[in-house]
N, CA, C and O atoms as a GROMACS GRO file, in nm:
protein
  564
    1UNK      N    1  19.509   8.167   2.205
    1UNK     CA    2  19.458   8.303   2.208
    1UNK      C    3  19.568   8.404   2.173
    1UNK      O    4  19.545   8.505   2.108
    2UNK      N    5  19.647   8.383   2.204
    2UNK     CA    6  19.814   8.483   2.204
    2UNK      C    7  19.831   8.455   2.094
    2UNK      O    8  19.885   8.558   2.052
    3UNK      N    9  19.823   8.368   1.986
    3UNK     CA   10  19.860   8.360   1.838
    3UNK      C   11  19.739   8.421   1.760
    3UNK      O   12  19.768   8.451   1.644
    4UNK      N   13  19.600   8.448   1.798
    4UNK     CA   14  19.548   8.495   1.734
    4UNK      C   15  19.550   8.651   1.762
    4UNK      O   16  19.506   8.729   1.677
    5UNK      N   17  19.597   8.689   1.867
    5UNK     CA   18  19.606   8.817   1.936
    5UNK      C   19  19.755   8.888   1.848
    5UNK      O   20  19.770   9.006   1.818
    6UNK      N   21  19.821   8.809   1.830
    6UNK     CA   22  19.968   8.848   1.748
    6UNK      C   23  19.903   8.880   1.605
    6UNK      O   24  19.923   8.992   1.557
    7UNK      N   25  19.809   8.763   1.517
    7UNK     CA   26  19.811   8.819   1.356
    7UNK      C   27  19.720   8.900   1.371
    7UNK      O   28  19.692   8.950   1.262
    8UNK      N   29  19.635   8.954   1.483
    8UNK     CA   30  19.514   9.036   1.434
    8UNK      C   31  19.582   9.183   1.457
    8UNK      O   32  19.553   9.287   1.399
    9UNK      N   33  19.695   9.159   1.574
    9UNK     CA   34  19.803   9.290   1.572
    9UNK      C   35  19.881   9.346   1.427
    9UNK      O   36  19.885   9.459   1.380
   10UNK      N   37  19.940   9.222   1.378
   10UNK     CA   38  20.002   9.220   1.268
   10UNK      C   39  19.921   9.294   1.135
   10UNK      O   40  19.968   9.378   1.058
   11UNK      N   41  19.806   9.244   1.134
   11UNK     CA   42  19.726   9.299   1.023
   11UNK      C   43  19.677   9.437   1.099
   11UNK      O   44  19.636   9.517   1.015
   12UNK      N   45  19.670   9.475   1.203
   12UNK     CA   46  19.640   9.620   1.210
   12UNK      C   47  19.736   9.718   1.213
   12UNK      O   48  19.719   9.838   1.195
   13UNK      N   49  19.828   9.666   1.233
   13UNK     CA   50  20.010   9.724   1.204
   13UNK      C   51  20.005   9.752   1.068
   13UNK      O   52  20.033   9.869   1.040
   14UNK      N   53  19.978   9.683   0.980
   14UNK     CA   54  20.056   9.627   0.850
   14UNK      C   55  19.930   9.755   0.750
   14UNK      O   56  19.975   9.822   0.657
   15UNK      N   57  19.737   9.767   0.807
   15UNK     CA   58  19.668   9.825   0.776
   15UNK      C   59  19.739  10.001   0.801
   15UNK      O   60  19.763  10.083   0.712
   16UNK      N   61  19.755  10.015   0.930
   16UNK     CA   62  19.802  10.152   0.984
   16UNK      C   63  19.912  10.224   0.905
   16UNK      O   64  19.917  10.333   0.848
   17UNK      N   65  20.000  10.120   0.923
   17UNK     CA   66  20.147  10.194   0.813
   17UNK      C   67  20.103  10.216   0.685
   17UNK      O   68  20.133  10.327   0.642
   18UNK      N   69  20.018  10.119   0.584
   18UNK     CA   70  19.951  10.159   0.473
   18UNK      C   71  19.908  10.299   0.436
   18UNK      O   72  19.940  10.379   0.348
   19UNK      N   73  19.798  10.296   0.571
   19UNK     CA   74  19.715  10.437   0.562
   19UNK      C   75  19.770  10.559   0.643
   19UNK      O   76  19.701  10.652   0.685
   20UNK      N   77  19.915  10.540   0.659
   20UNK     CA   78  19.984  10.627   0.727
   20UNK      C   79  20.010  10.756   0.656
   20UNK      O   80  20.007  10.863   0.715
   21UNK      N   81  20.053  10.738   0.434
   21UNK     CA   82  20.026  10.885   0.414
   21UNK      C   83  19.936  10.969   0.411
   21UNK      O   84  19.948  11.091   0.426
   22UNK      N   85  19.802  10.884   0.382
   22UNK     CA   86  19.672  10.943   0.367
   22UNK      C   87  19.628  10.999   0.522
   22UNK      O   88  19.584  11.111   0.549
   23UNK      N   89  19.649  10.911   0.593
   23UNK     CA   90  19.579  10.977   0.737
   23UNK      C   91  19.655  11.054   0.775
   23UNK      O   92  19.603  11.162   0.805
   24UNK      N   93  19.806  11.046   0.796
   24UNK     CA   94  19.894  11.176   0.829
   24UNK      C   95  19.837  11.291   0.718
   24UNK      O   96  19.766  11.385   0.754
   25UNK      N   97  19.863  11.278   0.627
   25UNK     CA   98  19.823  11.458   0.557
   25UNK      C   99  19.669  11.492   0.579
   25UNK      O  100  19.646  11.608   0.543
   26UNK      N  101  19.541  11.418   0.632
   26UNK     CA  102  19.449  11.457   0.656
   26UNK      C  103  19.456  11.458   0.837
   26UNK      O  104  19.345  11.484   0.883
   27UNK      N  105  19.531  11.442   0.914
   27UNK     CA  106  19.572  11.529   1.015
   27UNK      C  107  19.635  11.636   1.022
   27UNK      O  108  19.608  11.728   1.099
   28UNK      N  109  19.736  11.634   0.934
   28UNK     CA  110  19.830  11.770   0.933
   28UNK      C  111  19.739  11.925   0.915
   28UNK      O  112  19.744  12.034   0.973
   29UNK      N  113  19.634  11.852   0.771
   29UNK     CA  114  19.553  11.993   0.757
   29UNK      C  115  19.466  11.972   0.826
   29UNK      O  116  19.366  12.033   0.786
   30UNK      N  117  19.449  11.917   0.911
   30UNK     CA  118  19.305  11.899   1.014
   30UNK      C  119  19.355  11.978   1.164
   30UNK      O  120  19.275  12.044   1.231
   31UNK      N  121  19.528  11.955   1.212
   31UNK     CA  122  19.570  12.039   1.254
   31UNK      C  123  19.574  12.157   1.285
   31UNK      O  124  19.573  12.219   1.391
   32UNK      N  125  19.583  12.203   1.100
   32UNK     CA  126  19.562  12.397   1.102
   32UNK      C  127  19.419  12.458   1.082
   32UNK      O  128  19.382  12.560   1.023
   33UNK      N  129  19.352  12.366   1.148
   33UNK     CA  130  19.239  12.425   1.095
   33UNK      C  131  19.145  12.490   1.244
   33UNK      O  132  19.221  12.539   1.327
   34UNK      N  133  18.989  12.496   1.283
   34UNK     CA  134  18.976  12.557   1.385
   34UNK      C  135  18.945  12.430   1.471
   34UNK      O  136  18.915  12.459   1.587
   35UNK      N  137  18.945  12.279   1.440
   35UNK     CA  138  18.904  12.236   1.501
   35UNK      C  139  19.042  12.105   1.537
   35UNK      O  140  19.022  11.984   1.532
   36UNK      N  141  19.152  12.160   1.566
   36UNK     CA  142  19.273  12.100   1.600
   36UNK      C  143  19.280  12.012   1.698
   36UNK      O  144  19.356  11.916   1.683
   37UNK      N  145  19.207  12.025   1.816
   37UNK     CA  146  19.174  11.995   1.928
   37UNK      C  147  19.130  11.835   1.908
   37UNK      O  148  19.171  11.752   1.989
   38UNK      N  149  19.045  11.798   1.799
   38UNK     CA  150  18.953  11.681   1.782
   38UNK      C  151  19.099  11.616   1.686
   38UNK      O  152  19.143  11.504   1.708
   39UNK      N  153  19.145  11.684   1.607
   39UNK     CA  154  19.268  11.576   1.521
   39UNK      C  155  19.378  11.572   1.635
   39UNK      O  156  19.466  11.487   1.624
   40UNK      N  157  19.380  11.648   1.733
   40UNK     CA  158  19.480  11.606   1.856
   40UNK      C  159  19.420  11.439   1.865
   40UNK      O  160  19.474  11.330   1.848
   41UNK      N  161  19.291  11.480   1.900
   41UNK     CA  162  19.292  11.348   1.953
   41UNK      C  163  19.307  11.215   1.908
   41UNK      O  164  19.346  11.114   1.968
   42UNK      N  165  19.254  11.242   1.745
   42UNK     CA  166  19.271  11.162   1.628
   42UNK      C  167  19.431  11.096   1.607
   42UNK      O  168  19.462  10.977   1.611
   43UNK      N  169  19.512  11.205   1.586
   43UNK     CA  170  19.654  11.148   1.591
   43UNK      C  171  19.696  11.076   1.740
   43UNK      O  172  19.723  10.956   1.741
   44UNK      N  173  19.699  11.132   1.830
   44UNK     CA  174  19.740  11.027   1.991
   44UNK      C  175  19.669  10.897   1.976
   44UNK      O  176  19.726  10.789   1.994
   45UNK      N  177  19.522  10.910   1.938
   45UNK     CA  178  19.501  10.769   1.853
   45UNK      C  179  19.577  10.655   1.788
   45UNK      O  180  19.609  10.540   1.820
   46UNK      N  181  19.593  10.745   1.672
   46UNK     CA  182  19.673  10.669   1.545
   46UNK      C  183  19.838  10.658   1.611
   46UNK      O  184  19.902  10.554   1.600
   47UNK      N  185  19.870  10.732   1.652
   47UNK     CA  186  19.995  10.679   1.729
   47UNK      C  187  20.003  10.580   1.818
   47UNK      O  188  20.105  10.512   1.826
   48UNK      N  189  19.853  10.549   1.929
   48UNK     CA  190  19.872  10.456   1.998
   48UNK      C  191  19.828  10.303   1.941
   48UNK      O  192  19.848  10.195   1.997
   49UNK      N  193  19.761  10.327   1.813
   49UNK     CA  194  19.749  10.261   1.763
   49UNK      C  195  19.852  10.150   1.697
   49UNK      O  196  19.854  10.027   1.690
   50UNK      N  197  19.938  10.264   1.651
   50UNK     CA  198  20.085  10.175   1.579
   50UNK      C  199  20.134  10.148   1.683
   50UNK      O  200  20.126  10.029   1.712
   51UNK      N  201  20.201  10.233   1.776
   51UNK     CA  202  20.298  10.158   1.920
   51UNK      C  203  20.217   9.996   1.986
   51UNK      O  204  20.280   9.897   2.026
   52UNK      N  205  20.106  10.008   1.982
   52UNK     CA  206  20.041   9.933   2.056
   52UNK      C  207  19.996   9.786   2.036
   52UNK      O  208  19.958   9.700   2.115
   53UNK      N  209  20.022   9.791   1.844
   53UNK     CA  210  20.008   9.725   1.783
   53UNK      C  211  20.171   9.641   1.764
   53UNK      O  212  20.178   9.520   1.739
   54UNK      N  213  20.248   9.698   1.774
   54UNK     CA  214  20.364   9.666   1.803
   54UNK      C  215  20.421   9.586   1.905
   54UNK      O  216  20.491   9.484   1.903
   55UNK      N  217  20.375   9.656   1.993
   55UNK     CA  218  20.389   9.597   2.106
   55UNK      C  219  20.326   9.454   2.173
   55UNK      O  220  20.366   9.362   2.245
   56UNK      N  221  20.193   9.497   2.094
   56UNK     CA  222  20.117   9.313   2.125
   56UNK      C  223  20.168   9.235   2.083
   56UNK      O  224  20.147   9.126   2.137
   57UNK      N  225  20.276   9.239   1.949
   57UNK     CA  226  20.285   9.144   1.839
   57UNK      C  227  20.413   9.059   1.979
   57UNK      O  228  20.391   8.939   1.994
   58UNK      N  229  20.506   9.106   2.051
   58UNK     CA  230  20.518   9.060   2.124
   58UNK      C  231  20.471   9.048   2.285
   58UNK      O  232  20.540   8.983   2.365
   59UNK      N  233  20.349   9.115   2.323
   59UNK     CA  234  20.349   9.107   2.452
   59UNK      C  235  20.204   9.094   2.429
   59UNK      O  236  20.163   9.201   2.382
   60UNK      N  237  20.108   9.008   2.442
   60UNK     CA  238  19.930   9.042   2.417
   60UNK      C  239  19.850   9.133   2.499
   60UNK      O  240  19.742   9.186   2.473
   61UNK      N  241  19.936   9.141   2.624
   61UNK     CA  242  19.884   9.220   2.726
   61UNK      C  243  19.837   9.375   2.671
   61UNK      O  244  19.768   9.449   2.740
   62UNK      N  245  19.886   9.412   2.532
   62UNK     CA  246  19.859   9.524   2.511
   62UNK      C  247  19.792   9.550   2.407
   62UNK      O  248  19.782   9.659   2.352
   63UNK      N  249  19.735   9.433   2.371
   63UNK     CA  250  19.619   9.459   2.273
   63UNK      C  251  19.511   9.551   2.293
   63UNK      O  252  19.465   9.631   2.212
   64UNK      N  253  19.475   9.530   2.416
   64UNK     CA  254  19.350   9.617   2.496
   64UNK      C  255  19.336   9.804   2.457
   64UNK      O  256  19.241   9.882   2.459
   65UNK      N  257  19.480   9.816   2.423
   65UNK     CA  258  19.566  10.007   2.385
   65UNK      C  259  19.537   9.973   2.242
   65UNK      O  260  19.523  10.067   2.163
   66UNK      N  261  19.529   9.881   2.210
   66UNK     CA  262  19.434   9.893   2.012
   66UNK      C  263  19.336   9.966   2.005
   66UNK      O  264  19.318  10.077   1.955
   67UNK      N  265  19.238   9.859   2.086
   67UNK     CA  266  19.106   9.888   2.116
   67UNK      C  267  19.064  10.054   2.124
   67UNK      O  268  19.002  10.133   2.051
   68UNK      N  269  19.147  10.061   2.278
   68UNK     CA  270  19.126  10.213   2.324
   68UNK      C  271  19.175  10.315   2.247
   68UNK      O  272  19.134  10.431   2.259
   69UNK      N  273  19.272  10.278   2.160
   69UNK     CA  274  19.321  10.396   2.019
   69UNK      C  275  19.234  10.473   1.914
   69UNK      O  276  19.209  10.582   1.863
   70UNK      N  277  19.201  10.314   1.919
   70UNK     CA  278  19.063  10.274   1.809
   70UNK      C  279  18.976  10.374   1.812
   70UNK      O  280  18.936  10.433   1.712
   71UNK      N  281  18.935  10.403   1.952
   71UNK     CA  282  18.825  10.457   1.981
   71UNK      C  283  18.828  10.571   2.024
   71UNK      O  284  18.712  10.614   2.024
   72UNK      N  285  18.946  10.696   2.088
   72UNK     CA  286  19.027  10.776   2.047
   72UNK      C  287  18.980  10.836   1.907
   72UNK      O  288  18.908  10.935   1.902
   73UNK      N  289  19.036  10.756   1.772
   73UNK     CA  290  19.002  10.801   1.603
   73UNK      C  291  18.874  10.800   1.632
   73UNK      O  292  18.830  10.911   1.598
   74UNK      N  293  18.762  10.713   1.690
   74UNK     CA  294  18.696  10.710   1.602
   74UNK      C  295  18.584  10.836   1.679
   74UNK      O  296  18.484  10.883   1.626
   75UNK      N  297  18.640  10.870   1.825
   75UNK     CA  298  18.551  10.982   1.925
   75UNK      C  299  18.618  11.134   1.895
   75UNK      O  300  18.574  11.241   1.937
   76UNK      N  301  18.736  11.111   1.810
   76UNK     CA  302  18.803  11.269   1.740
   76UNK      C  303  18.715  11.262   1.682
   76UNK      O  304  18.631  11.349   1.706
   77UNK      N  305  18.679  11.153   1.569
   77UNK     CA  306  18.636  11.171   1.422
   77UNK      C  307  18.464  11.250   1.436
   77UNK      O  308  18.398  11.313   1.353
   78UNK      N  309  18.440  11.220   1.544
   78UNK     CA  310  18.276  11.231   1.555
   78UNK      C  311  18.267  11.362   1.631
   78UNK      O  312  18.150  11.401   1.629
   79UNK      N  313  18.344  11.440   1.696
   79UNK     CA  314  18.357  11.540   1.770
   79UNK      C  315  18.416  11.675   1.610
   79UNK      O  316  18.411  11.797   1.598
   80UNK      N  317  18.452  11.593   1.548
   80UNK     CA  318  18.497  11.713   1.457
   80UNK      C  319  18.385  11.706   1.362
   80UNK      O  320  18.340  11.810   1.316
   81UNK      N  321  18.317  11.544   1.314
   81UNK     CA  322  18.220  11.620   1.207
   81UNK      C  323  18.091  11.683   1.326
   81UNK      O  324  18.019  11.751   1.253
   82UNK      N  325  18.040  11.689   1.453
   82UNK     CA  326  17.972  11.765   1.509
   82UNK      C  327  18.013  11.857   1.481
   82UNK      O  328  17.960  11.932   1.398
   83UNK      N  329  18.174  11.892   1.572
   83UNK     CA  330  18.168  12.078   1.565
   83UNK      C  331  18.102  12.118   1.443
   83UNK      O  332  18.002  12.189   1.446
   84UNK      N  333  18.171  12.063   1.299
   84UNK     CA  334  18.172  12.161   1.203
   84UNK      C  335  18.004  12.142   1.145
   84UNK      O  336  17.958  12.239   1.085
   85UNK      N  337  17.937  12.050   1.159
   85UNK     CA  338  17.724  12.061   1.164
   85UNK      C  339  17.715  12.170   1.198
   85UNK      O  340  17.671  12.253   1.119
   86UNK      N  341  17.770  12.219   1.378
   86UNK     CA  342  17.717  12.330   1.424
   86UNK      C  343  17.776  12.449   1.342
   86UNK      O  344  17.703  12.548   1.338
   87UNK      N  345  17.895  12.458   1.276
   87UNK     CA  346  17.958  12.564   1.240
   87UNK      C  347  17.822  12.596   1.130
   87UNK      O  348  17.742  12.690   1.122
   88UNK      N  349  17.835  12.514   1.079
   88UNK     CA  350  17.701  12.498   0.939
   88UNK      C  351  17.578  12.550   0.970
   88UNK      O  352  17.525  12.654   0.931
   89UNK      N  353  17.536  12.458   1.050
   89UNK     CA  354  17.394  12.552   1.119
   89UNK      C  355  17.404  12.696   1.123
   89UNK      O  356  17.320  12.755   1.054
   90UNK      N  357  17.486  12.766   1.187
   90UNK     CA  358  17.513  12.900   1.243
   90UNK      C  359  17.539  12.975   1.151
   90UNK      O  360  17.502  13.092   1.150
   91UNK      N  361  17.633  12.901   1.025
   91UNK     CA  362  17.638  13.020   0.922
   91UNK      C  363  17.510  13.004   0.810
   91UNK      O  364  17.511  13.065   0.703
   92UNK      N  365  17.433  12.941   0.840
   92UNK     CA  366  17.300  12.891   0.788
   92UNK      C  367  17.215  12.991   0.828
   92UNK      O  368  17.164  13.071   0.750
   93UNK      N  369  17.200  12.988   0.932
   93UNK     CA  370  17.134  13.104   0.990
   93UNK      C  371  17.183  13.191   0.938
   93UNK      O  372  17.108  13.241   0.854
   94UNK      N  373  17.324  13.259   0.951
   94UNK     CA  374  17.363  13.406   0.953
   94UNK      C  375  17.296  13.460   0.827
   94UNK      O  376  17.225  13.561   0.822
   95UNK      N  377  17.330  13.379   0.724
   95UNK     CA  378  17.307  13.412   0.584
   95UNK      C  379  17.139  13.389   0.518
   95UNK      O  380  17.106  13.418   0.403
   96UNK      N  381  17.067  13.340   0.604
   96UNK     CA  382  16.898  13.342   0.594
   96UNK      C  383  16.859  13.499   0.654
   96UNK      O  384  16.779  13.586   0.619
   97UNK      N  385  16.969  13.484   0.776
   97UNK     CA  386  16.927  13.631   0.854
   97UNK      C  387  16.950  13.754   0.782
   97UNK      O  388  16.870  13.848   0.793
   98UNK      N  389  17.054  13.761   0.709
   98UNK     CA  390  17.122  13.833   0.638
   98UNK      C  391  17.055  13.904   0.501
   98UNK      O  392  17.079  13.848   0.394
   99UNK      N  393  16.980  14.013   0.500
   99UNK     CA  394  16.877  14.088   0.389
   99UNK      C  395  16.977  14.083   0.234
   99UNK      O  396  16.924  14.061   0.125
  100UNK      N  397  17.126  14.107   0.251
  100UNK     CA  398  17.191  14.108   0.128
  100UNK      C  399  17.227  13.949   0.041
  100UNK      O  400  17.280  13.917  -0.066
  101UNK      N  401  17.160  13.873   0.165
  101UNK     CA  402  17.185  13.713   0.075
  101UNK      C  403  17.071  13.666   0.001
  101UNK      O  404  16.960  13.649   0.052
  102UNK      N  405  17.096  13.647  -0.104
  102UNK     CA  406  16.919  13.551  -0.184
  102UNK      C  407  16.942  13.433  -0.161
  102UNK      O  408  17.043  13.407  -0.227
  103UNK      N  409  16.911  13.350  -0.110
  103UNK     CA  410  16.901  13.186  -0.145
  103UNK      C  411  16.805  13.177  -0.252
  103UNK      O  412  16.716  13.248  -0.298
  104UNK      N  413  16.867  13.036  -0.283
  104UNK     CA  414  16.792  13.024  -0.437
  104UNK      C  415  16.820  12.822  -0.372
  104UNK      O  416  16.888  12.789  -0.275
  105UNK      N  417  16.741  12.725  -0.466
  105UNK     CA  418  16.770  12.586  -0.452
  105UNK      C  419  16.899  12.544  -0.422
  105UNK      O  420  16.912  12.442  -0.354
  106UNK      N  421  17.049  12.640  -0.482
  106UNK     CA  422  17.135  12.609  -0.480
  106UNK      C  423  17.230  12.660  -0.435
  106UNK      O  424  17.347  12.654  -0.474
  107UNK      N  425  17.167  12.738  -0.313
  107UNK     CA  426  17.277  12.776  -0.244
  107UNK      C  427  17.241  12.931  -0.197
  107UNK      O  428  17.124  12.967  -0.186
  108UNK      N  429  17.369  13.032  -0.168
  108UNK     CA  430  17.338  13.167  -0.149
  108UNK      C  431  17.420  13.226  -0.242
  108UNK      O  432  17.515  13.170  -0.297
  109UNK      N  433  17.372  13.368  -0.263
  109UNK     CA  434  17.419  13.453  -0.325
  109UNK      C  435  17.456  13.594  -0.227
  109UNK      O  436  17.371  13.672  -0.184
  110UNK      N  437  17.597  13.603  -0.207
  110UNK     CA  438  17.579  13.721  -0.120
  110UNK      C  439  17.619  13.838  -0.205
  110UNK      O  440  17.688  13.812  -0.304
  111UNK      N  441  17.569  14.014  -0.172
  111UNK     CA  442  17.664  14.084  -0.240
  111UNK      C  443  17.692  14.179  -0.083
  111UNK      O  444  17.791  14.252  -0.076
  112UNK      N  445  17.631  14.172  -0.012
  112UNK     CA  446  17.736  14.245   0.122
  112UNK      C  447  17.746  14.199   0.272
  112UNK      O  448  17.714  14.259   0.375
  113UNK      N  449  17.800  14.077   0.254
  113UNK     CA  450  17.770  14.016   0.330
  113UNK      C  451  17.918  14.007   0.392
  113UNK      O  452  18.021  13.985   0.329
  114UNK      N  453  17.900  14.036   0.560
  114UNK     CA  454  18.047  14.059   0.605
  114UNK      C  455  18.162  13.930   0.633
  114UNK      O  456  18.187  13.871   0.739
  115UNK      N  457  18.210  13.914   0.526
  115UNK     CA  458  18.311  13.808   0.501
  115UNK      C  459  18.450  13.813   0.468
  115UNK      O  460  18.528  13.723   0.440
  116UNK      N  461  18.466  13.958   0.478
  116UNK     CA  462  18.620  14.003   0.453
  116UNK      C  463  18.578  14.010   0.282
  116UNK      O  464  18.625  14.122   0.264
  117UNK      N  465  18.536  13.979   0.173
  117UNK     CA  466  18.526  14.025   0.036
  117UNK      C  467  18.443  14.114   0.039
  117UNK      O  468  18.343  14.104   0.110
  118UNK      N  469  18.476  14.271  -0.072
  118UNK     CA  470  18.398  14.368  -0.066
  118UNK      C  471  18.283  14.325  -0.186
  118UNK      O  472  18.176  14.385  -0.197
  119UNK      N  473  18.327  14.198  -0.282
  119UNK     CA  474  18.223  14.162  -0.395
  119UNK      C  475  18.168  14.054  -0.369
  119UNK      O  476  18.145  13.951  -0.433
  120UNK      N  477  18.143  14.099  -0.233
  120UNK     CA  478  18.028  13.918  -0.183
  120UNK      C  479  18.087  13.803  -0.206
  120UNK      O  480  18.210  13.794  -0.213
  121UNK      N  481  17.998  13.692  -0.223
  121UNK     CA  482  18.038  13.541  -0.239
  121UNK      C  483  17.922  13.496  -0.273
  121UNK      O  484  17.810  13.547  -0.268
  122UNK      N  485  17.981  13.334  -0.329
  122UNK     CA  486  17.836  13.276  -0.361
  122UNK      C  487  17.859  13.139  -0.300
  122UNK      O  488  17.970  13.090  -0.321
  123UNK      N  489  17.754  13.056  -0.215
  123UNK     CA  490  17.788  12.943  -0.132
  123UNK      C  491  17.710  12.835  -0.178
  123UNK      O  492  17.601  12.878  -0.217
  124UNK      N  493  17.719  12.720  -0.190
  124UNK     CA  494  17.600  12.589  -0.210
  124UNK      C  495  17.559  12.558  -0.064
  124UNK      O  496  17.627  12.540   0.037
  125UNK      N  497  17.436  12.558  -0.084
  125UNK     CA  498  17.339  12.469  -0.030
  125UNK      C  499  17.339  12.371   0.066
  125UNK      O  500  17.237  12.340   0.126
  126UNK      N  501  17.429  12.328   0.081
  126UNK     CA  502  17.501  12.166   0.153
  126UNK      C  503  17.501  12.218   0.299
  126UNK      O  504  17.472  12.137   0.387
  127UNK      N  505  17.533  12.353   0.336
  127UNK     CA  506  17.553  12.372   0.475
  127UNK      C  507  17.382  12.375   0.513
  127UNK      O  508  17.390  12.333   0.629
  128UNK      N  509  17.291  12.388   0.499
  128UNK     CA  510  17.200  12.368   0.561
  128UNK      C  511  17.117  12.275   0.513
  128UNK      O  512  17.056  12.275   0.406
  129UNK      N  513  17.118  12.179   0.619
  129UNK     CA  514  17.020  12.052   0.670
  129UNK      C  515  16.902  12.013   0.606
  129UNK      O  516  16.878  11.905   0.552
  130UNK      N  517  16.824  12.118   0.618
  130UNK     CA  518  16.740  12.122   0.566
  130UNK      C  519  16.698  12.148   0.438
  130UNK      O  520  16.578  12.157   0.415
  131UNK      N  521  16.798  12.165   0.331
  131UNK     CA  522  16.753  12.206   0.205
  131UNK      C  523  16.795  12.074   0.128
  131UNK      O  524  16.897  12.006   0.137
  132UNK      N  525  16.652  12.056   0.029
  132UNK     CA  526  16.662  11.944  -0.084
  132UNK      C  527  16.762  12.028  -0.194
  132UNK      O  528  16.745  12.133  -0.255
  133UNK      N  529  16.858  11.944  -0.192
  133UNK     CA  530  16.982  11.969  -0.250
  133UNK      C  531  16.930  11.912  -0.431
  133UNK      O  532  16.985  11.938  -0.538
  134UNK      N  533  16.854  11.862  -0.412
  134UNK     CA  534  16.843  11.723  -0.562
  134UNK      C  535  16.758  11.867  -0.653
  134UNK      O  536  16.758  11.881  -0.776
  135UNK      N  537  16.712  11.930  -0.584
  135UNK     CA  538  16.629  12.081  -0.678
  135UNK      C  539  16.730  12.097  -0.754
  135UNK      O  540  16.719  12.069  -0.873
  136UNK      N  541  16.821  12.134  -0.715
  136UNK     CA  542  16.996  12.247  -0.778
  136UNK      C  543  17.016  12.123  -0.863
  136UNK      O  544  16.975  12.135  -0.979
  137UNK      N  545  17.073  11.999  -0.828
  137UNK     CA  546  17.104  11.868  -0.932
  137UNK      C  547  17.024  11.854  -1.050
  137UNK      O  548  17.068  11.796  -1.149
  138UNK      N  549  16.886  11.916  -1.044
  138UNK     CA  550  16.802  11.870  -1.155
  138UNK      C  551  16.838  12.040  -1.260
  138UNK      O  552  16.840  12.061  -1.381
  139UNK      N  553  16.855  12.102  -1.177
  139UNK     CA  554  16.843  12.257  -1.212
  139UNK      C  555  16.959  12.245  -1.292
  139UNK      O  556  16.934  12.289  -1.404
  140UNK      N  557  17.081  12.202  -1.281
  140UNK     CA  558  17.254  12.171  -1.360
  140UNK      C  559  17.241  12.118  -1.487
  140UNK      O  560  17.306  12.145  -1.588
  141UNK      N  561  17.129  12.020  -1.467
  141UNK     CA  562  17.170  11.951  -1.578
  141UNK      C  563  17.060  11.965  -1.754
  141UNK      O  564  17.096  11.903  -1.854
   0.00000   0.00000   0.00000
């Protein structure tokens, strides 16, 4: 059991350091963003992940801190794409609520809509749930 507990460490060591530039720079900007709190948790993860993985390779007793790392990434990962659904929802609303926005299949069109720009904005579609997105796809092409 302790030899299979060592290569399955080894290959999650060997996976982690791999995906160490990609997942570090999608923490770093996940960091500055509003939902820091959930890549906190994501990175103490991925850190306990590598230490832990390390550590089994000689001691098995600590395989178990894989596991729980594991699951750390993977309860950040699901807490941040919630928050940002709800962020979506809400500015979904704002901008249905909002008399200066047109929605159209593909999105909104604002021209005074309070966003810090005095020449509006224009948004796709994707933030709300409910809209058949494949209208705008057929509409592009």
């Amino acid at each position: 059991m302790e030899k299979i507990i060592k290569i399955i460490s080894i290959i999650i060591l060997v996976i982690s350091v791999l995906l160490l530039p990609v997942f570090g720079i999608y923490i770093l900007f996940g960091l500055a963003g509003d939902s820091s709190k959930y890549f906190i948790l994501m990175s103490l993860g991925y850190i306990g992940v590598i230490i832990s993985a390390i550590l089994s390779i000689f001691k098995y007793k600590f395989f178990p801190v894989i596991i729980i790392s594991i699951l750390l990434i993977i309860i950040g990962g699901t807490l941040d794409n919630m928050f940002w659904n709800d962020v979506d929802a809400n500015l979904c609303k704002e901008l249905r609520a909002e008399p200066s926005c047109i929605e159209d299949e593909c999105g909104f069109q604002c021209s005074d809509f309070p966003s810090g720009s005095e020449s509006g904005f224009t948004t796709g579609g994707g933030i709300c749930k409910d809209k058949d997105m494949s209208l705008c796809i057929d509409k592009t092409k």
